[in-house]
Structure formats: C-alpha cells, structure tokens
C-alpha positions in Angstrom: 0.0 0.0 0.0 1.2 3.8 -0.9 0.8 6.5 1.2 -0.6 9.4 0.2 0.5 12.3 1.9 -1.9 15.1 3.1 -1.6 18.3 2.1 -1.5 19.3 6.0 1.6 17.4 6.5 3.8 19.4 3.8 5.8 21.8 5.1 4.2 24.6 6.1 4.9 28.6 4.4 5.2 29.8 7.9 7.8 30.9 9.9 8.1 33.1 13.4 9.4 36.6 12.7 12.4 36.4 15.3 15.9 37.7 14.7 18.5 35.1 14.1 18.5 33.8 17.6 15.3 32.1 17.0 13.2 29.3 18.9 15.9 26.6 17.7 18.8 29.1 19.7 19.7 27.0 23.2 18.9 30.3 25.0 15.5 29.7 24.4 13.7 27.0 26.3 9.7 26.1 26.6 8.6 26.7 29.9 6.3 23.8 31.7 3.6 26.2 31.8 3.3 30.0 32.5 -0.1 31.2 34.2 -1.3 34.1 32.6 -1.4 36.3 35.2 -3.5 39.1 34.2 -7.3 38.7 33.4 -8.4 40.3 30.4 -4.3 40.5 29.1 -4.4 40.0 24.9 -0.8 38.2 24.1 -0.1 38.9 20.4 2.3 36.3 18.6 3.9 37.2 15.0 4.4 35.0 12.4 4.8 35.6 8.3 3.4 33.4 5.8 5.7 33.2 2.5 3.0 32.0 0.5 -1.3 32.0 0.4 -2.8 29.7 3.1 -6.1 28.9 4.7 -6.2 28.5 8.4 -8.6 26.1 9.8 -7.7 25.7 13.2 -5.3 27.2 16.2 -3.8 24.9 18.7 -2.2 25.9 22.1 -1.0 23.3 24.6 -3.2 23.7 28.6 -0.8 23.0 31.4 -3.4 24.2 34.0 -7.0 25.1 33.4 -9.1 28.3 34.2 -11.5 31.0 33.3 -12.1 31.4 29.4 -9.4 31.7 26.8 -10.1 33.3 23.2 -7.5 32.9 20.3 -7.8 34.5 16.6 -5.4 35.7 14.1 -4.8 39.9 13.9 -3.2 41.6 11.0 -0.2 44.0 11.7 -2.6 47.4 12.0 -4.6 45.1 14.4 -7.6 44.3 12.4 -9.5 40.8 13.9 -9.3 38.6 10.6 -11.0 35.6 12.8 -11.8 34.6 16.1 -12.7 31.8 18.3 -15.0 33.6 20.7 -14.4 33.0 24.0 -14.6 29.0 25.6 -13.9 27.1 28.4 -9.9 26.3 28.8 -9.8 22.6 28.5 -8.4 19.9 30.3 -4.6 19.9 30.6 -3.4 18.9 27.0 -3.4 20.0 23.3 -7.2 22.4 22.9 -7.6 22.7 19.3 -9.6 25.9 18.3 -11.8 25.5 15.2 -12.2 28.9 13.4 -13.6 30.3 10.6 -11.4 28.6 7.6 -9.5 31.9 6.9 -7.3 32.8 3.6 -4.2 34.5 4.4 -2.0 35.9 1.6 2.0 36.6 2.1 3.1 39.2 4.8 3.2 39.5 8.7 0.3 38.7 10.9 -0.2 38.0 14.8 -2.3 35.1 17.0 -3.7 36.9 19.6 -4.9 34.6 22.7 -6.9 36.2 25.8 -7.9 34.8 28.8 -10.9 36.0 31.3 -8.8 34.9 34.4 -5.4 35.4 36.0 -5.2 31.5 36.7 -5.1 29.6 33.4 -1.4 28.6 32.1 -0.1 27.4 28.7 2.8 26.0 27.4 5.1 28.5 26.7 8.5 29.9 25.4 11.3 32.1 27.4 13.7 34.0 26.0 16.3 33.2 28.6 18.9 36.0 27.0 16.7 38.8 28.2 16.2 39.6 31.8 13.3 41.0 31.1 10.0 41.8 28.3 13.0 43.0 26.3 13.1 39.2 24.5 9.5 38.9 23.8 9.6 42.6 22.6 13.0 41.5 20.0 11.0 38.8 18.4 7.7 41.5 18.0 5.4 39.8 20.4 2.6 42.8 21.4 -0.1 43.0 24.4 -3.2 44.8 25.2 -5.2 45.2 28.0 -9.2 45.0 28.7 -8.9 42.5 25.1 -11.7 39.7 26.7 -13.2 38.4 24.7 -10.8 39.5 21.5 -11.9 42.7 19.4 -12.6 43.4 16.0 -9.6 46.1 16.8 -6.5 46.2 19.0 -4.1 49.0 19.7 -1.0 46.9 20.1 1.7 48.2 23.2 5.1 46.5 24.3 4.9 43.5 26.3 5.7 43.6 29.5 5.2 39.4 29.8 8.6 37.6 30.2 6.9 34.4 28.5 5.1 33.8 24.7 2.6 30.6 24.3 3.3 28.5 22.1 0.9 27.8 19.2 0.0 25.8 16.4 -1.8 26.3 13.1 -3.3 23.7 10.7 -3.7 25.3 7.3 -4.2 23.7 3.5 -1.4 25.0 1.2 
C-alpha cells in the first residue's frame, strides 16, 4: 500500500518573525507552563506566511486550566481577521480551536490569545537572554489590555510578559 501524503503534513509557508537567535537558539527553552497572570491581558504572537494559506484551526498546549481563553489571528494594523470567541480552557493537554477557515496571503500577521482569568497557564517559550519583556519585545510579540473576549480592533503596546505561548496552526497550502 502507498501512502498518500496530506496536504496538511507538507511543510508549512510559515515561519516566526524572530531575529537570528530564533526558537531553535539553546537560549530559548519552553517553559512547563506560564499562568497568565492578568485577566483580560491579549498576548499577540507574530508570524509571516511566505505564500497564500487557509487556516482552519489554532492549537495551544493547557498545562493548568481556568477562566475562558479566546484565540484569533490579527493583522499588523490590528484588524481581527477571525476569532474563536471566547470558551472554556480545556483539560490539561493539546485544545484545538476550530475557526472560521481563513485565507491568508504573504506578509506578517499576529495570534492573539486572551484569557478571562489570572489563573489559566499554557505551554510557553522564554527567551532566557533577556532579563526582562526586552526578549518577547526582540521577536515582535505585542499585548493589550481590557482584550476579553478578543476585538474586532486592537491597539498593540510593548509587552511587559517575560513568556510567549506557544501555538500551532493547521492550514491547506
């Protein structure tokens, strides 16, 4: 029997905008699980896509569960392309997020995750080369405040979060 390989598996045109220390540099490591610490807090995430893709779902690991978590996919003025709307945290483990399927075409965007409670944590990354938010700020992470559930706008400010949640997206090339 011959596989045939799914168009999900290929590699994928995306890539985190990070300067050349990037998640493969030793410095950075993936934290257990970071609670979010601030209800209401919007985390912003950049990546670029080299190519036209559709995003079908987002996927962020749960280490501890809590409140209500939203995740959706902002372009760079901070325009809401799609959103989850706001659900339950799950269970410890993977939570896959099924949104709107959602066609992005080359250039920079952001996932943008909020949570309802201080309490919930995620799997996450640490730039262990900065002492401070200066690493998440390097790679062009972004926050806001009062962002629960996410809006159809966001005015995007430095972080001031030492940690950045890891996420996934399944897409069809």
């Amino acid at each position: 029997m011959v596989a045939v390989p799914d168009a999900r598996l290929e590699t994928l045109p995306i890539r985190l905008i990070v300067p050349d220390i990037s998640m493969r540099d030793p410095n950075i490591s993936p934290a257990a699980g970071a609670v979010w610490g601030t209800a209401n807090l919007g985390v912003f995430i950049p990546f670029a896509v080299d190519q036209q893709i559709i995003v079908t779902q987002i996927h962020l690991e749960v280490t501890t569960t809590g409140g209500n978590v939203d995740v959706g996919i902002y372009d760079e003025a901070g325009n809401r392309l799609v959103s989850n709307g706001a659900v339950a945290t799950a269970a410890a483990g993977v939570q896959t997020f099924n949104i709107t399927d959602t066609t992005l075409v080359p250039g920079r965007y952001y996932v943008g995750i909020s949570c309802s409670a201080t309490t919930p944590a995620f799997k996450e990354c640490s730039p262990l080369w900065a002492a401070s938010a200066v690493g998440a700020t390097l790679v062009g992470a972004r926050q806001a405040a009062a962002v629960h559930p996410l809006p159809a706008t966001v005015t995007y400010a430095t972080p001031t979060r030492l940690t950045m949640p890891l996420f996934s997206l399944e897409t069809i090339v």
